[in-house]
C-alpha positions as CSV (number, residue, x, y, z in Angstrom):
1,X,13.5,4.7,8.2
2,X,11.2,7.2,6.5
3,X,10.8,10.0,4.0
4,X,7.8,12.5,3.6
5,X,6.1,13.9,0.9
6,X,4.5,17.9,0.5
7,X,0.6,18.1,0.3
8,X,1.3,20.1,-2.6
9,X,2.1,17.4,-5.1
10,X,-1.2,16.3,-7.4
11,X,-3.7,17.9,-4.5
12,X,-2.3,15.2,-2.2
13,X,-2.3,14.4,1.1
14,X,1.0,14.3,3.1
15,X,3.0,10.8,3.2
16,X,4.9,9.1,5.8
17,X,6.5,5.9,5.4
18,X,8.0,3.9,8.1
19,X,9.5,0.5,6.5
20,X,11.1,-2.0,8.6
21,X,10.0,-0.4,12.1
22,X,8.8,-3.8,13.7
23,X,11.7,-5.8,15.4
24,X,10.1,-9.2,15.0
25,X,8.3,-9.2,11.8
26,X,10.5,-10.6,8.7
27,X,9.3,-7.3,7.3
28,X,7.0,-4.2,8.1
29,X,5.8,-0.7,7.0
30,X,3.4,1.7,8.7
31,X,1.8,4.1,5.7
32,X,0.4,7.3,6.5
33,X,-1.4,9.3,4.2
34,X,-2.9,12.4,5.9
35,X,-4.6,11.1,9.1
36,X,-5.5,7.9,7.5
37,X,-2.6,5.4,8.9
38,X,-2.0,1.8,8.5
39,X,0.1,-1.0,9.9
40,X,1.5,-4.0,7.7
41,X,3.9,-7.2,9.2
42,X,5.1,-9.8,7.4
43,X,6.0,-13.3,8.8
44,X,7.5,-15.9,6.7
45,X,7.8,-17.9,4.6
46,X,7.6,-20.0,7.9
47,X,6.9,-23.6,8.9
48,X,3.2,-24.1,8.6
49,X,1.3,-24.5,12.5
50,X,-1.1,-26.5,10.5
51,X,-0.8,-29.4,8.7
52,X,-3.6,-29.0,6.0
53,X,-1.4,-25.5,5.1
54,X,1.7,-27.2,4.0
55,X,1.1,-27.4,0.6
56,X,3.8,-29.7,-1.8
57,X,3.6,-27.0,-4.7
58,X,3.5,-23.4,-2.9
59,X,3.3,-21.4,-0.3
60,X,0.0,-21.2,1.9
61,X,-0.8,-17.5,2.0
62,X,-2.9,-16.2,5.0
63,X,-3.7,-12.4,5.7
64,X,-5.3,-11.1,9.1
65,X,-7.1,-7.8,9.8
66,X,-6.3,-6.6,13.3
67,X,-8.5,-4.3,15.3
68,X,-7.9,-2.6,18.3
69,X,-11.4,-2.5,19.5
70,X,-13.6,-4.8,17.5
71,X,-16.6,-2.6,16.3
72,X,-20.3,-4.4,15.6
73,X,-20.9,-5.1,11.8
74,X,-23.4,-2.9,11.0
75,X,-20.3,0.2,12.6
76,X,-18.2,-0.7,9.5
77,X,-17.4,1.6,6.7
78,X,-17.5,-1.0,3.5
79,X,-13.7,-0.2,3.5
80,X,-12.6,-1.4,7.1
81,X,-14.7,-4.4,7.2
82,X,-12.2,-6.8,7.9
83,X,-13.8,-9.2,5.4
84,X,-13.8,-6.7,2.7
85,X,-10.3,-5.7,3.4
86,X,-8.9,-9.3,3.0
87,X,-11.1,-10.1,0.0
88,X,-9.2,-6.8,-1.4
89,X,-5.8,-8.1,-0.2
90,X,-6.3,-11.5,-1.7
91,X,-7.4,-10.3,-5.0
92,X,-4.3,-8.4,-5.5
93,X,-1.5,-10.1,-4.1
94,X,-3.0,-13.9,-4.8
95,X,-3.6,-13.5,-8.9
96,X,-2.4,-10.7,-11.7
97,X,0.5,-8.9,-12.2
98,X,1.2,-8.1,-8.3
99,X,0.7,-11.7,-7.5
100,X,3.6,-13.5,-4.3
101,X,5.4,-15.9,-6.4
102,X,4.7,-18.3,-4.2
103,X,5.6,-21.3,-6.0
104,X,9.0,-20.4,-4.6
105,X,8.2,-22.0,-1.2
106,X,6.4,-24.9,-1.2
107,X,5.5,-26.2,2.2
108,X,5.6,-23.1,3.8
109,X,3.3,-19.9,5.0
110,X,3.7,-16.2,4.4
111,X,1.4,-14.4,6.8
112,X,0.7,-10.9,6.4
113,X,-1.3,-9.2,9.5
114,X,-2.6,-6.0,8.8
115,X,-3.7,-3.4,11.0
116,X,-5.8,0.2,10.3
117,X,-4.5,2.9,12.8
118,X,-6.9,5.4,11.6
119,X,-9.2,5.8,9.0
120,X,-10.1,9.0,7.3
121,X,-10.3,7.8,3.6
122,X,-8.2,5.8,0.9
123,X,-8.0,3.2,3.1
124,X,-7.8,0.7,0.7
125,X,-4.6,2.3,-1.2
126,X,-3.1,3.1,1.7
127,X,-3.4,-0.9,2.5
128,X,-2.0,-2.4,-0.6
129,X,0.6,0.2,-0.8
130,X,1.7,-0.7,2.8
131,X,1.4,-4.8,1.7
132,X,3.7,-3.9,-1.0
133,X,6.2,-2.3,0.8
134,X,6.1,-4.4,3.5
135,X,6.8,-7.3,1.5
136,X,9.5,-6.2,-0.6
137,X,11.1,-5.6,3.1
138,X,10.6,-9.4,3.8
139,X,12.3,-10.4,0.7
140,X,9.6,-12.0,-0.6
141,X,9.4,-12.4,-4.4
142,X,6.3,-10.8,-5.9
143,X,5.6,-10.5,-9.8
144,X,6.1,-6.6,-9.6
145,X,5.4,-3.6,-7.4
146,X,2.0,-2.3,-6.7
147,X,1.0,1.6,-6.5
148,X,-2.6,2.0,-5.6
149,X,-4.1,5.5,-5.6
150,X,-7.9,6.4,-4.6
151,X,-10.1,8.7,-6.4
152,X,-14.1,9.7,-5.3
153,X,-16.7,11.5,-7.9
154,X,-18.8,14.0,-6.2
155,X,-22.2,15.0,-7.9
156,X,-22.1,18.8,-8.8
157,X,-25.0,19.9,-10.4
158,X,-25.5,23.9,-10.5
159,X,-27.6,23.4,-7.4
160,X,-24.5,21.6,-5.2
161,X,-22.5,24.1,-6.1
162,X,-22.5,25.7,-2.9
163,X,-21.9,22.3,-1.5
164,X,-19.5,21.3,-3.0
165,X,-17.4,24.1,-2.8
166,X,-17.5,23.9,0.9
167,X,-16.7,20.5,0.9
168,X,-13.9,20.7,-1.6
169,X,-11.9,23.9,-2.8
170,X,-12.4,24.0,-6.7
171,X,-8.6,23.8,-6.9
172,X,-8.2,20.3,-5.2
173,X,-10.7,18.5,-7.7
174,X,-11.2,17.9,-11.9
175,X,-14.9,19.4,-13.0
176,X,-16.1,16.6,-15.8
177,X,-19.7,17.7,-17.0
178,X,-21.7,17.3,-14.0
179,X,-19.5,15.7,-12.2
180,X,-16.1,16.5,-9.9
181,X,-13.7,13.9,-9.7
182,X,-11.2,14.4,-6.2
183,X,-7.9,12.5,-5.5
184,X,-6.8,10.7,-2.5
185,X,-10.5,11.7,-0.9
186,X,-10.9,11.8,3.0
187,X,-13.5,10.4,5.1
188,X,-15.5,13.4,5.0
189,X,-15.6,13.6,1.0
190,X,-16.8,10.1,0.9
191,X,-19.4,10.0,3.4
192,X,-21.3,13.7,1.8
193,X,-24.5,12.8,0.1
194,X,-22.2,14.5,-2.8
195,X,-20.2,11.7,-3.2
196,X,-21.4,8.9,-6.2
197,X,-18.6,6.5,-5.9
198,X,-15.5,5.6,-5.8
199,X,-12.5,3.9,-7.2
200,X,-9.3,2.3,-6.3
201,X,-6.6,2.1,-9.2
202,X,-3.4,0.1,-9.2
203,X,-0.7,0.2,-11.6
204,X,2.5,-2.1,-11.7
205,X,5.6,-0.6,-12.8
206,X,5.0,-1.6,-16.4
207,X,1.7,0.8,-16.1
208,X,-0.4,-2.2,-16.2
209,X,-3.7,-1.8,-14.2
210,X,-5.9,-3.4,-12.1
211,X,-8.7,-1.8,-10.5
212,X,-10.9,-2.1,-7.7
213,X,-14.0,0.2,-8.5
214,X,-17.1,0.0,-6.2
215,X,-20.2,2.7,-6.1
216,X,-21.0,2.2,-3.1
217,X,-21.9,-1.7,-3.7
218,X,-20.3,-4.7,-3.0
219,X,-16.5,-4.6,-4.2
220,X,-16.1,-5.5,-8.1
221,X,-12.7,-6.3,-9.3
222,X,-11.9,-5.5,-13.1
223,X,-8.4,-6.1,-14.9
224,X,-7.0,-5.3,-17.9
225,X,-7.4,-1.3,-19.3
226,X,-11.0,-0.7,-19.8
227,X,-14.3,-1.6,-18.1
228,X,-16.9,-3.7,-19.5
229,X,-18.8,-0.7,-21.2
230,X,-16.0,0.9,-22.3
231,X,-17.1,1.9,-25.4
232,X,-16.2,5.8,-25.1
233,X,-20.0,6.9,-25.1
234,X,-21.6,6.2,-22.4
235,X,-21.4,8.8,-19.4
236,X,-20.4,6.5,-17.3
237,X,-17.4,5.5,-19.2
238,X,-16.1,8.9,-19.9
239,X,-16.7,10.1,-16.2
240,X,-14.0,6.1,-15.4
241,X,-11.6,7.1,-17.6
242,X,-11.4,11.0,-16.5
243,X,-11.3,9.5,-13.3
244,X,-8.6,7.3,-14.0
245,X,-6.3,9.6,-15.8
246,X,-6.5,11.4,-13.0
247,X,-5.6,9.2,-10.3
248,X,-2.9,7.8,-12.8
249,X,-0.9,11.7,-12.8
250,X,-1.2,11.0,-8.7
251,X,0.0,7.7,-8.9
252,X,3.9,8.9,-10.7
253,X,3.9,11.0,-7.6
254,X,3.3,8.1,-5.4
255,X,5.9,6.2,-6.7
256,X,8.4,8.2,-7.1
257,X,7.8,8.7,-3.5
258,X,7.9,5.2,-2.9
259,X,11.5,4.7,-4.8
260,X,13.0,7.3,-2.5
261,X,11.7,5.3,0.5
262,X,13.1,1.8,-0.7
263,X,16.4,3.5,-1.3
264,X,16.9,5.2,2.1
265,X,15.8,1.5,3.4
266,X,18.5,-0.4,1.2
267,X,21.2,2.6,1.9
268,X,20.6,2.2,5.5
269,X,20.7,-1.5,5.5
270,X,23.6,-0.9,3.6
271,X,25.7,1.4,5.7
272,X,24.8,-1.0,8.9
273,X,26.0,-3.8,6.8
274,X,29.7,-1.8,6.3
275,X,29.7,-0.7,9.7
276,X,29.2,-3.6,11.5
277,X,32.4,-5.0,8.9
278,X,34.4,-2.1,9.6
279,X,33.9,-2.7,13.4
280,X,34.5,-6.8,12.7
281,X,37.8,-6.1,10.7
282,X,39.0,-3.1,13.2
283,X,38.3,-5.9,16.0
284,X,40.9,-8.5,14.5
285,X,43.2,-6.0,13.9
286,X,43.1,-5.2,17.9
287,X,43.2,-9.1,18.5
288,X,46.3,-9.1,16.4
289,X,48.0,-6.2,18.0
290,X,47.4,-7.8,21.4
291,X,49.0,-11.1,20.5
292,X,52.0,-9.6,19.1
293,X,52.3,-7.4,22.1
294,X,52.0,-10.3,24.2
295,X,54.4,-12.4,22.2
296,X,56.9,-9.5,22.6
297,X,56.2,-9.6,26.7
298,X,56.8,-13.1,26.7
299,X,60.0,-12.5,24.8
């Protein structure tokens, strides 16, 4: 089940979304955003292996990074450290607005194993948009729907204008001052000496935000609407919120996007559900049939 989305929405990259593609998971979706691609399954809520994770008043939450050939810790990008990824993860779906509801199940486990196919940029968008999905496909009850969208600023002084250019076609990013701010930025666009930072933004579907903004540091967390020197005067607050009404035009893309792929997911489901009943109730009909034919042998 999937739908795709033209690069030539918001200077996007092309989506693909695959929800409900693994067999055994209680729910799955494989996002792909350009070449960057990720993997999300959800089991649960299940019977805890352990005892110390049956907790009386919710549900014991546990999320895995998967890696198909583990890579030496100083080889990690700040976004695929496994680490880094679940501390992202946890943050999101653990507390705020996109929290599991997880006093639903008490004594019980949701596990939600995630997997990065390929990375070339947004990885950590792509991950919490897949987590989303992948939960909704479980059934699990979450306090709304996260969309996460990635932005990077690139430095561009008169003297990187060459640079820049090359790296990024003036038509695919906003100029603010001395500064260019790109959506959805790929691997190459955050690893140029260019690039100054980055952010992750996630809106619910009441527009509420939490972001994850990091400048090439350790991940900071914010919620709520403004940073902590938002003020309006500072540079640096000018250049967020630029950056952030930017990645907020890309994120009504995203989920309309998203909306279309949840409803070819519940019409298939949907049209299985009828057929299968059609096929049930055309079966009794053939069982009836029989029997009166048989009655009328017998007679």
């Amino acid at each position: 089940c999937g739908v795709e989305m033209s690069t030539s929405q918001q200077q996007h990259r092309a989506i693909s979304i695959r929800v409900g593609l693994l067999a055994r998971a209680d729910g799955s979706c494989q996002w792909t955003q350009g070449n960057t691609s990720v993997l999300v399954a959800v089991y649960g809520p299940h019977t805890p292996k352990r005892r110390e994770h049956s907790l009386p008043d919710r549900a014991y939450i546990s999320v895995k990074v998967l890696e198909d050939q583990p890579k030496p810790s100083h080889l990690h990008t700040a976004q695929t450290n496994p680490t880094v990824l679940k501390q992202v993860i946890h943050n999101a779906f653990r507390s705020g607005s996109f929290q599991i509801i997880d006093s639903l199940y008490p004594r019980s486990q949701i596990t939600i194993v995630l997997q990065v196919i390929n990375d070339d940029g947004a990885i950590f968008p792509c991950c919490l948009n897949a987590v989303s999905l992948a939960l909704l496909d479980t059934g699990i009850q979450t306090a709304d729907m996260l969309t996460a969208v990635g932005a990077a600023i690139l430095s561009s002084k008169p003297s990187d204008a060459d640079a820049v250019n090359a790296l990024v076609p003036a038509s695919q990013r906003l100029q603010v001052g001395s500064h260019s701010i790109v959506i959805d930025p790929t691997r190459s666009i955050l690893s140029s000496p260019l690039c100054e930072g980055e952010a992750t933004f996630a809106w619910d579907q009441r527009e509420r935000l939490i972001v994850s903004w990091y400048k090439h540091d350790p991940l900071v967390t914010r919620s709520g609407d403004s940073m902590d020197d938002s003020d309006g005067k500072s540079p640096a607050s000018s250049l967020y919120f630029k950056c952030m009404y930017a990645a907020k035009e890309a994120w009504k893309q995203v989920c309309v996007f998203k909306r279309q792929a949840i409803t070819r997911k519940l019409m298939f489901e949907v049209n299985v559900s009828t057929t299968n009943a059609a096929r049930a109730k055309a079966a009794e009909i053939a069982a009836e049939v029989e029997a009166e034919d048989n009655d009328a042998m017998d007679e």
